[in-house]
C-alpha positions as CSV (number, residue, x, y, z in Angstrom):
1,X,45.3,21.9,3.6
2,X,43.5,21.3,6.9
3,X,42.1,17.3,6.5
4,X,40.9,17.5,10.0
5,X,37.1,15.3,10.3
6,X,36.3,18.5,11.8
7,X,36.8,20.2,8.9
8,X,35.2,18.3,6.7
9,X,32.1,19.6,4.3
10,X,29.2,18.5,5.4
11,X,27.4,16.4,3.0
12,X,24.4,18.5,2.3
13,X,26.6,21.1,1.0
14,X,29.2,18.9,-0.6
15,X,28.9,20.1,-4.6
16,X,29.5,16.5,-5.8
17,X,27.0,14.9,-3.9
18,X,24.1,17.7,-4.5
19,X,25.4,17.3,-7.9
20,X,24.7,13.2,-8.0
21,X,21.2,14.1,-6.5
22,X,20.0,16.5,-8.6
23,X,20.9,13.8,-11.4
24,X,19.4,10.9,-9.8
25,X,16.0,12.9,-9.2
26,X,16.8,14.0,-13.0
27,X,16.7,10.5,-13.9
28,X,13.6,9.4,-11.7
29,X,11.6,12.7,-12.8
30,X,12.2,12.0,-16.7
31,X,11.9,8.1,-16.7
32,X,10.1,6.3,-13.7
33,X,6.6,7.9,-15.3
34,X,7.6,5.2,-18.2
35,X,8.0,2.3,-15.7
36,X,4.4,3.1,-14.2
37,X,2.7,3.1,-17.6
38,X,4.8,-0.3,-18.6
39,X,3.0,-1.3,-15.3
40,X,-0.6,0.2,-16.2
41,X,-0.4,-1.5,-19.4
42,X,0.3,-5.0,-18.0
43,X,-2.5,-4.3,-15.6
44,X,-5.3,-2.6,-18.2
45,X,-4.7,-5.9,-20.6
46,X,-4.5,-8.9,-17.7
47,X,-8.3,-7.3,-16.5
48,X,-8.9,-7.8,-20.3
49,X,-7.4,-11.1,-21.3
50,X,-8.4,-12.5,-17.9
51,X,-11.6,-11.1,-17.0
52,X,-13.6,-8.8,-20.1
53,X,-13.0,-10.6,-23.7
54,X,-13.8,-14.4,-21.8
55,X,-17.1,-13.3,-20.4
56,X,-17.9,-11.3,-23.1
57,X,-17.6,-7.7,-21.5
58,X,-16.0,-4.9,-23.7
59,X,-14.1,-1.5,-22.3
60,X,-15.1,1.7,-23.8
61,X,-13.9,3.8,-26.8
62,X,-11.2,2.4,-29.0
63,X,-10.4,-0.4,-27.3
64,X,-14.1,-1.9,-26.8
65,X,-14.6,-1.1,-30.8
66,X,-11.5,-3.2,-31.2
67,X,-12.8,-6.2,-29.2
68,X,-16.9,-6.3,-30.7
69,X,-14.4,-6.7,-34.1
70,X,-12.0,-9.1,-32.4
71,X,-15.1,-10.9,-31.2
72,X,-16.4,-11.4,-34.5
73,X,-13.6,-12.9,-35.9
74,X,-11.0,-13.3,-33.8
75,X,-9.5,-12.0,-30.6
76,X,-6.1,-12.3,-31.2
77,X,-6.4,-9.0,-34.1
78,X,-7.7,-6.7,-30.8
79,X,-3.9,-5.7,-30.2
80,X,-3.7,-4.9,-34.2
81,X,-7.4,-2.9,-34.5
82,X,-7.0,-1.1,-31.1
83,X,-3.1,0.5,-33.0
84,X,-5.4,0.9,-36.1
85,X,-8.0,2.5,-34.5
86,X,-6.1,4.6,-32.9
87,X,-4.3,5.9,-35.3
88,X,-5.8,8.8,-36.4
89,X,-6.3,10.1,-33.1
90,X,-2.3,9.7,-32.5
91,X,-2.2,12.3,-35.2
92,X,-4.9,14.6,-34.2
93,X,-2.8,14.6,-30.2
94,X,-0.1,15.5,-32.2
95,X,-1.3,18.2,-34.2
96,X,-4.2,19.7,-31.4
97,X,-2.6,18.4,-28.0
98,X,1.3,18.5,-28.1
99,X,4.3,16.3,-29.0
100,X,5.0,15.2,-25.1
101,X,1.3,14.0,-24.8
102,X,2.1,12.1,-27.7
103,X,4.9,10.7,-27.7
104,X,3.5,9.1,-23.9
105,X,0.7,8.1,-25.8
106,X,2.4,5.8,-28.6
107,X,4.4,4.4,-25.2
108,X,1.5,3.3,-23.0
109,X,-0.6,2.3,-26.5
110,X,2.0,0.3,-28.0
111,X,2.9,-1.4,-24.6
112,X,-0.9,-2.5,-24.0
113,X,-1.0,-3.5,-27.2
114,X,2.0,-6.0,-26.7
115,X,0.8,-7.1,-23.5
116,X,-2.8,-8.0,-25.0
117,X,-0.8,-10.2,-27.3
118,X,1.4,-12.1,-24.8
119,X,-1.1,-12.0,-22.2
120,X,-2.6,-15.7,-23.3
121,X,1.1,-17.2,-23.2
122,X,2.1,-15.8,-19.6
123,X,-1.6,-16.0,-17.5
124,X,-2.6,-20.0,-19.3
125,X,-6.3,-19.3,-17.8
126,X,-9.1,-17.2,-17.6
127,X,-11.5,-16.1,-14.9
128,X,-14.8,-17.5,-14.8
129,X,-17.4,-16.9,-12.5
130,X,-20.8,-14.6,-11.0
131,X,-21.1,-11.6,-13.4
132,X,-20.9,-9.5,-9.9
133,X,-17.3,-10.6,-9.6
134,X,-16.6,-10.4,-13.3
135,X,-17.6,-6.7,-13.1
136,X,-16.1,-5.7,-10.0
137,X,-12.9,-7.4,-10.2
138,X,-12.7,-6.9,-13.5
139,X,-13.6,-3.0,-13.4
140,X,-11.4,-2.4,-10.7
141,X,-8.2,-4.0,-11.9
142,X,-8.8,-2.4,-15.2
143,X,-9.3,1.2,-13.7
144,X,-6.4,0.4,-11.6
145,X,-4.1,-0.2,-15.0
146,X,-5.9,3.1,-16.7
147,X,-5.4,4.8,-13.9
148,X,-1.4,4.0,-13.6
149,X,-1.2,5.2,-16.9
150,X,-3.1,8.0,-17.7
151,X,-1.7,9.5,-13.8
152,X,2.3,9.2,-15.9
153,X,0.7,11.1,-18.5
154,X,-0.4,8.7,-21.2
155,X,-3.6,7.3,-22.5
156,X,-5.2,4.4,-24.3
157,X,-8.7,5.8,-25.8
158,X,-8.7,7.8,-28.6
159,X,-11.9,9.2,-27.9
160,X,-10.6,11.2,-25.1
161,X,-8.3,12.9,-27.8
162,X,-11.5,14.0,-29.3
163,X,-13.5,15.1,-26.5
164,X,-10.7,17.3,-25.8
165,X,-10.8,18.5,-29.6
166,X,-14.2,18.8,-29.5
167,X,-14.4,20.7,-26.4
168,X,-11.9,23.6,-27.5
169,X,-14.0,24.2,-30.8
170,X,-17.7,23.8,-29.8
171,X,-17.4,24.0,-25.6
172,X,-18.7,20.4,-25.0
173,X,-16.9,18.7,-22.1
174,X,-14.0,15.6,-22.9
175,X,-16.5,13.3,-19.9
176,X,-19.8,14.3,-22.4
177,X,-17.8,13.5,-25.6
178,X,-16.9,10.3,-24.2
179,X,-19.7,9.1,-22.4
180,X,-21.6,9.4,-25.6
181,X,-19.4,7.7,-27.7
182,X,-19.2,4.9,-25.4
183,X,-23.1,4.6,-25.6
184,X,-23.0,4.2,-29.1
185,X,-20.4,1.6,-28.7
186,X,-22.1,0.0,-25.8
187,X,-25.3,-0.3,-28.0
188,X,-23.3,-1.5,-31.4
189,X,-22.5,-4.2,-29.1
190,X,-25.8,-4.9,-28.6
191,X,-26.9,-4.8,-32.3
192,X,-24.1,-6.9,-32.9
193,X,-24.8,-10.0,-31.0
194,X,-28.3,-9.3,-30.7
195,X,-27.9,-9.8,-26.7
196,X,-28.1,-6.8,-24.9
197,X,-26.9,-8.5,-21.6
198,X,-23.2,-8.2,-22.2
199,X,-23.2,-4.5,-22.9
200,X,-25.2,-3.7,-19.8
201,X,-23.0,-5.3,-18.0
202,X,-20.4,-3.7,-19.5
203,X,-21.7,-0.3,-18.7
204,X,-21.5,-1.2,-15.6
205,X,-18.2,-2.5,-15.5
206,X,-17.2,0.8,-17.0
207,X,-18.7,3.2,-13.6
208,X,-16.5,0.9,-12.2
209,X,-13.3,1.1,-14.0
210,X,-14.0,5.6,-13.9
211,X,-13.9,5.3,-10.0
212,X,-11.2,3.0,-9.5
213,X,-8.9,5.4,-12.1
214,X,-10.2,8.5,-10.6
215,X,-9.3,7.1,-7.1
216,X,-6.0,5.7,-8.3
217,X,-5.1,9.2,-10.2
218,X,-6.3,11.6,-7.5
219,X,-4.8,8.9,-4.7
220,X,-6.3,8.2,-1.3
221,X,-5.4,11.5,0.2
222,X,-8.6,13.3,1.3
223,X,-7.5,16.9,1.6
224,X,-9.7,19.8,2.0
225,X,-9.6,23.7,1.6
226,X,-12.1,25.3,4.4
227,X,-13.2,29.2,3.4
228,X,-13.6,30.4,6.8
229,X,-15.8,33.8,6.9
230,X,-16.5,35.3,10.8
231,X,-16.5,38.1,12.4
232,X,-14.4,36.7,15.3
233,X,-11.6,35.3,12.2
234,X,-8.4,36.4,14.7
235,X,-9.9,34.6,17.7
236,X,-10.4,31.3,14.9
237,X,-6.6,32.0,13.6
238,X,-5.1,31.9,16.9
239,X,-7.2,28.5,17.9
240,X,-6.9,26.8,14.7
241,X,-3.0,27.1,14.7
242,X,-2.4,26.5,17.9
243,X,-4.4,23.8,18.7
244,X,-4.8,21.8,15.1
245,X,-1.1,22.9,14.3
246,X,-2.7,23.8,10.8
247,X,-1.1,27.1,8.8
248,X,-3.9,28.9,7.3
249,X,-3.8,32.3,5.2
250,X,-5.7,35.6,5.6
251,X,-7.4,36.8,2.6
252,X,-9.1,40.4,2.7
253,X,-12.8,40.6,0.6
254,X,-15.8,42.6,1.2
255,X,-18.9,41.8,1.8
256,X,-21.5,42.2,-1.0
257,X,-24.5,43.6,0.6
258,X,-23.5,45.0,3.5
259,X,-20.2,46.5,2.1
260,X,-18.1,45.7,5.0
261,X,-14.7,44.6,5.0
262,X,-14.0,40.6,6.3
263,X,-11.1,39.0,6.7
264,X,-11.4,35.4,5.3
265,X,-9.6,32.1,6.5
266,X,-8.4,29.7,3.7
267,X,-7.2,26.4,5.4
268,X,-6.0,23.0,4.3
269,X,-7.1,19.9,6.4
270,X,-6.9,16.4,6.1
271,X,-11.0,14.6,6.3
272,X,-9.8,13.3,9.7
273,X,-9.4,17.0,11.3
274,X,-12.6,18.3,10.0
275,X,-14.5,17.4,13.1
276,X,-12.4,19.2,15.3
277,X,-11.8,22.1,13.2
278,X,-15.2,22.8,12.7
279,X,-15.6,22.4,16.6
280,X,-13.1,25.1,17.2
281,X,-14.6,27.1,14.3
282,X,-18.2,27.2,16.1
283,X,-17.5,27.4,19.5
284,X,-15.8,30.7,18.9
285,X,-18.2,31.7,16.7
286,X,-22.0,29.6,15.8
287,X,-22.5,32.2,12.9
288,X,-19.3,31.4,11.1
289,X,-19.6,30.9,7.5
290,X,-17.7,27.7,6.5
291,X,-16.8,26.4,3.1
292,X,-15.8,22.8,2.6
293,X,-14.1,21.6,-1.2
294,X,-12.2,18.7,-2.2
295,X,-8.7,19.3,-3.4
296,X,-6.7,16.9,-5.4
297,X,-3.3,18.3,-5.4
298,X,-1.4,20.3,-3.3
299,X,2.0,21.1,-4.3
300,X,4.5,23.4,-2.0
301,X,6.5,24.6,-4.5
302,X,10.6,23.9,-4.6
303,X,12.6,23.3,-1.8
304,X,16.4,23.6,-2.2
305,X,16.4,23.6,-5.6
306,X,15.4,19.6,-5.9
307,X,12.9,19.3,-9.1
308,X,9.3,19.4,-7.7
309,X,7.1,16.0,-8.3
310,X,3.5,16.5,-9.0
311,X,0.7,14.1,-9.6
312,X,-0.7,14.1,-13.2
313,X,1.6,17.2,-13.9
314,X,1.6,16.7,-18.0
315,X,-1.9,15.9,-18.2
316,X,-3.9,17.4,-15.2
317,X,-5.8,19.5,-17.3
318,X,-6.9,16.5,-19.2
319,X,-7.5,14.3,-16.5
320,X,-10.0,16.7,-14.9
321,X,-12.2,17.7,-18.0
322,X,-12.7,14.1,-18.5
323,X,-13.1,12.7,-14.9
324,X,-14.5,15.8,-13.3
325,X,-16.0,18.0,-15.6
């Protein structure tokens, strides 16, 4: 046998190595969504420790009906009635959403709920200060932690479990079910204390904790698909590719009054290129029809047979009835 450098097999095509990478991205693709809700718990409780339950503020669903209780008699039973609470929406998930939902769910529910309780032992002080900075820092630490979590496919609020419930049986959208139930909480907060002050300000904290999560599980990326209808769409094709560098795709429709076939231009962009693109668009054509939507994922498929990493993949359908619907 030849053991010649030159004859060596190039690692790329070595079977042993492909084989220790497809096991390592095995590994990362079944366990490293656990480390980033471990994370997101640690986060979602230190914004409540640190910053809600010592100026008073409550979250939403579940967990804000577990601290108005833990506020009346003691906020060291939040960790104990948030699990309680929760319970029977652990066993409607599993019954009406699916055993892998679950089974992230009891993970990233049972880790907040552990951090909540060692949260006063590891952080020995609170945050005091301008309601402005409660509710901003606050929010956005929190919607950072929800955020972490909900992206790896768990959850904390039962409520959502319900919206989604609700909206498969009667047609009312998971962010409707939600937002109303966090009204009423928002407002038994009120009754409860007879100060309406807090739960304003927690209403506000809470717009503030959705746009930090939706920011955090979308990401920063600011991709857009651009419908492109002309009658010069070659000429655009030809510009677009060569001077942008972007690969577009020719779609074939008709038009509906006139009849006419078009050929339409469906192109990906990043925000930055939109100027240009739109330059080149309408200085081959001013009567172009241009269509302009946000997209928040864009997945190319598998490349040599490596597993495929998508953001949100178990729970995108969740995560856009309740943030975007």
């Amino acid at each position: 046998m030849n053991n010649a450098p030159g004859n060596r097999i190039p690692d790329s095509e070595d079977p042993i190595s492909d084989s220790s990478d497809s096991r390592f991205r095995s590994f990362l693709h079944s366990y490293l969504p656990y480390f980033w809700m471990l994370l997101g718990a640690f986060i979602a409780a230190f914004a409540i420790d640190i910053f809600f339950i010592p100026n008073s503020l409550i979250d939403g669903g579940t967990v804000g009906l577990a601290m108005i209780i833990g506020r009346l008699t003691t906020t060291k039973l939040i960790p104990y009635l948030l699990l309680l609470f929760n319970l029977p929406f652990i066993i409607m998930a599993f019954a009406y959403v699916g055993k892998a939902f679950v089974q992230h769910l009891i993970v990233s529910m049972l880790a907040f709920a552990f951090f909540l309780m060692i949260m006063p032992y590891i952080i020995g002080h609170t945050f005091q200060g301008e309601h402005l900075e409660v509710v901003v820092i606050g929010g956005a630490i929190l919607g950072v932690g929800i955020g972490l979590i909900i992206r790896s496919g768990g959850c904390l609020d039962g409520t959502e479990i319900l919206g989604i419930i609700i909206n498969r049986k009667y047609g009312f959208t998971v962010g409707q079910v939600v937002f109303i139930c966090n009204i009423f909480i928002f407002a038994a907060c009120g009754l409860a204390f007879q100060d309406w002050h807090p739960p304003l300000l927690s209403l506000i904290a809470y717009v503030v904790v959705v746009k930090i999560m939706d920011t955090v599980i979308v990401g920063l990326d600011e991709t857009k698909s651009i419908l492109v209808i002309s009658a010069k769409s070659k000429e655009i094709a030809a510009e677009v590719m060569h001077s942008l560098g972007l690969g577009l795709t020719v779609m074939y429709g008709r038009g509906g009054f006139s009849g006419q076939a078009t050929e339409i231009l469906y192109i990906i962009a990043e925000r930055l290129q939109l100027a240009e693109l739109k330059e080149i668009i309408y200085s081959i054509d001013p009567k172009a029809f241009v269509a302009i939507e946000n997209l928040h994922e864009v997945s190319t498929g598998k490349h040599n047979n490596a597993p495929r990493f998508t953001r949100g993949k178990q729970i995108t359908t969740i995560v856009q009835r309740v943030l975007h619907s």
